[in-house]
C-alpha positions in Angstrom: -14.7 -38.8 64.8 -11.9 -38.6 67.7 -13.1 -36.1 70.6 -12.7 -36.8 74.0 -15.6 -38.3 75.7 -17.6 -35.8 78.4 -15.8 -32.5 77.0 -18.3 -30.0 77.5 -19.5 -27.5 74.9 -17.9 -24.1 74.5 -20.0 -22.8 72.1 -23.6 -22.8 71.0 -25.4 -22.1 67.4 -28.4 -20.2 68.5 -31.7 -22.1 67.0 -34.4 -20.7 68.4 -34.6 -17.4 71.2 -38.1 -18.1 72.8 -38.1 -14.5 74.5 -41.4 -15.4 76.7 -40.3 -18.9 77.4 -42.1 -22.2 76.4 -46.3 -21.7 75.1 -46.6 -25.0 77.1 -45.4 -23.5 80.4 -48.4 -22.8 82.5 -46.8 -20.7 84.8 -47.5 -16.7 85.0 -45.7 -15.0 82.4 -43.5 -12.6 85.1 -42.5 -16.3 86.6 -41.0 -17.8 83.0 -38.0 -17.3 81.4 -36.7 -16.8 78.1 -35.3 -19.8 76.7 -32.3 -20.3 73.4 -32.4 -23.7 72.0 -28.9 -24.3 70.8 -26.5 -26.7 69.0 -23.4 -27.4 70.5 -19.9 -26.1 68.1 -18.0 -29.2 69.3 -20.4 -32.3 69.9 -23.6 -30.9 68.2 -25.4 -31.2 71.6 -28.7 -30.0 71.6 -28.5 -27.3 74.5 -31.9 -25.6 76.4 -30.2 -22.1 77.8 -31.3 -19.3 79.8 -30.5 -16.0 78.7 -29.5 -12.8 80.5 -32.1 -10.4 81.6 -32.6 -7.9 78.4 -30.6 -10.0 75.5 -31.8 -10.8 72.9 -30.0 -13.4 70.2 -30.9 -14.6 66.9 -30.6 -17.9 64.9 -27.5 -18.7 63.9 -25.7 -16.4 66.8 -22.9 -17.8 67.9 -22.5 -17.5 72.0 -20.5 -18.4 74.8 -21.1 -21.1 77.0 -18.1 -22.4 78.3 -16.9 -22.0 82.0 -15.9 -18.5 81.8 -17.8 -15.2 82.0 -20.5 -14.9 79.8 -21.8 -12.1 77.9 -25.7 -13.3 76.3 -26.5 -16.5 78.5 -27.3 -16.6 82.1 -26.9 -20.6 82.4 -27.2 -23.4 80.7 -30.6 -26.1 82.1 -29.1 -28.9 80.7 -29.2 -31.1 77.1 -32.6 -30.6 75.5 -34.6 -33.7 73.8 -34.8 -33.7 70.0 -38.8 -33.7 70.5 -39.3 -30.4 72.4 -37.3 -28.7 69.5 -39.3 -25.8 68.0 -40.5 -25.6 64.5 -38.3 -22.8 63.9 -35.2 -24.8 65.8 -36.0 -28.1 63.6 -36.2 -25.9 60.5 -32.4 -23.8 61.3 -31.0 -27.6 62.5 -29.8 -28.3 58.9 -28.3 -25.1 58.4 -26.6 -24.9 61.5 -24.8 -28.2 61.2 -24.1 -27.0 57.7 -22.5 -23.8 58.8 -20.4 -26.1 61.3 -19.4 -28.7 58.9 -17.9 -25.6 56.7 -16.2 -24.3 59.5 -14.3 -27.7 60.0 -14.6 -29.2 56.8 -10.9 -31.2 57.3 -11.9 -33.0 60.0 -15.1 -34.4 58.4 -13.2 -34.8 55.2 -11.1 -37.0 57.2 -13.7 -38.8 58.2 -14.1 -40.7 54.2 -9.9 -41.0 55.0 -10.0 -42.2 58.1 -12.7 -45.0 58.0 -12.9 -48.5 58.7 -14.4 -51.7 58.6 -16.4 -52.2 61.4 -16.8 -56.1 60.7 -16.5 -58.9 57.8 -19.8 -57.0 56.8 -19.8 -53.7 57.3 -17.8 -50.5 56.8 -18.2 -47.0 58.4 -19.0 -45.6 55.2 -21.9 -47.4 54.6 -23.3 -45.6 58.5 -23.7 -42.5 55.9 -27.4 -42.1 54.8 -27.7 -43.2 51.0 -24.0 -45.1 50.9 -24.2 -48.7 50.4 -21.4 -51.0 49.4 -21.4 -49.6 45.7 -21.0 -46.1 46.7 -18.6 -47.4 49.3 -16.4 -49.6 47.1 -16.1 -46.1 44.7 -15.1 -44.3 47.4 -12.6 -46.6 48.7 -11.2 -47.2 45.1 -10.7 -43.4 44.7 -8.5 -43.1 48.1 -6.1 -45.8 46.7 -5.1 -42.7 44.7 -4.4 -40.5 48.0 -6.2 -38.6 50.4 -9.1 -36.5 49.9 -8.3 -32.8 50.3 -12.0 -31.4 50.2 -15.4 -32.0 49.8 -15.4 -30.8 45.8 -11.8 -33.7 45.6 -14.0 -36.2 46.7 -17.0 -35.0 44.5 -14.9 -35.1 41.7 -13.1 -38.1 42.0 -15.8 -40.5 43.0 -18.8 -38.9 40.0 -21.5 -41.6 41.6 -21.4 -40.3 44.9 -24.2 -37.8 45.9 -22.7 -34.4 47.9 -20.1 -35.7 50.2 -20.7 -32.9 52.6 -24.8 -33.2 52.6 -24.2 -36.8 53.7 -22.5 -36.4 56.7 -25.1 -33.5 57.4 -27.7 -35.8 56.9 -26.1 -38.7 59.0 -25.5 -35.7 62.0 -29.2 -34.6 61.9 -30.5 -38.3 62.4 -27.9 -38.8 65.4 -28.7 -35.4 66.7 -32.6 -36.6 66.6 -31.9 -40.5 68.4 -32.6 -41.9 64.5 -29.0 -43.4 65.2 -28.1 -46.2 67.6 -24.7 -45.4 66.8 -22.6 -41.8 67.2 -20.1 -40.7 64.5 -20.2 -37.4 65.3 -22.8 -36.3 67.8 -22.7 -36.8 71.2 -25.0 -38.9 73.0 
């Protein structure tokens, strides 16, 4: 996917609100935080964030987290490893990439338009959990006939391809949780 390298994240999928911060943090309980584990809009960066005194957010809130004034978060601590993820953050993951994908489906459709070979042996396609050269020869063959327009065109016109859109999902969740050595989507 084109995106320009280092943009930062201007909004965040809310995970997880951990309103007494982290069970693990063995400071006094006046001393800690709250915490919001969140997934970056743009890159799907996984974000740690602090937010204001008194709010309260819920999974799959949307806030703002760009330069500007902010109404629900405080600040941002920084990118937040895939292994201190919460069960409840691990479990929303999926859906919140989901949500995302739906938001900007034409840009990830463009992704079965838009790819190449990346050498004599392999092809971008293939980076997709579950497509291997069959499913990426079918795929290729149906594009001869023009551009894909959605998720359900390519669904339709290549029938031995499993859900277009759950692919790239599942290829996003492994990059988002360093399964992947290389990005397509996520950023690093």
């Amino acid at each position: 996917m084109e995106h320009p390298k280092r943009s930062r994240e201007e909004y965040a999928l809310v995970l997880d609100f951990l309103q007494n911060g982290y069970a693990f943090d063995k400071r006094p309980s006046h001393v800690k935080t709250a915490i919001v584990q969140a997934l970056g809009k743009s890159r799907f960066t996984l974000l740690e964030l602090v937010p204001k005194k008194e709010v309260h957010v819920q999974p799959h809130e949307i806030v703002y987290i760009g330069d500007g004034k902010r109404d629900k978060i405080h600040h941002i601590i920084g990118r937040l490893p895939a292994e201190r993820l919460t069960n409840t953050a691990q479990k929303e993951l999926e859906y919140a990439i989901d949500d995302i994908i739906k938001e900007r489906e034409q840009e990830f459709v463009g992704f079965y338009n838009k790819a190449q070979p990346l050498s004599t042996r392999m092809h971008q396609l293939e980076l997709l959990p579950g497509v291997g050269k069959k499913h990426m020869g079918e795929i290729l063959e149906a594009k001869r006939d023009g551009d894909f327009q959605s998720f359900e065109d390519i669904r339709k016109r290549v029938k031995l391809v499993p859900d277009p859109r759950k692919l790239i999902i599942r290829r996003i969740i492994n990059e988002v949780m360093g399964k992947e050595k290389h990005r397509l989507f996520a950023d690093a």
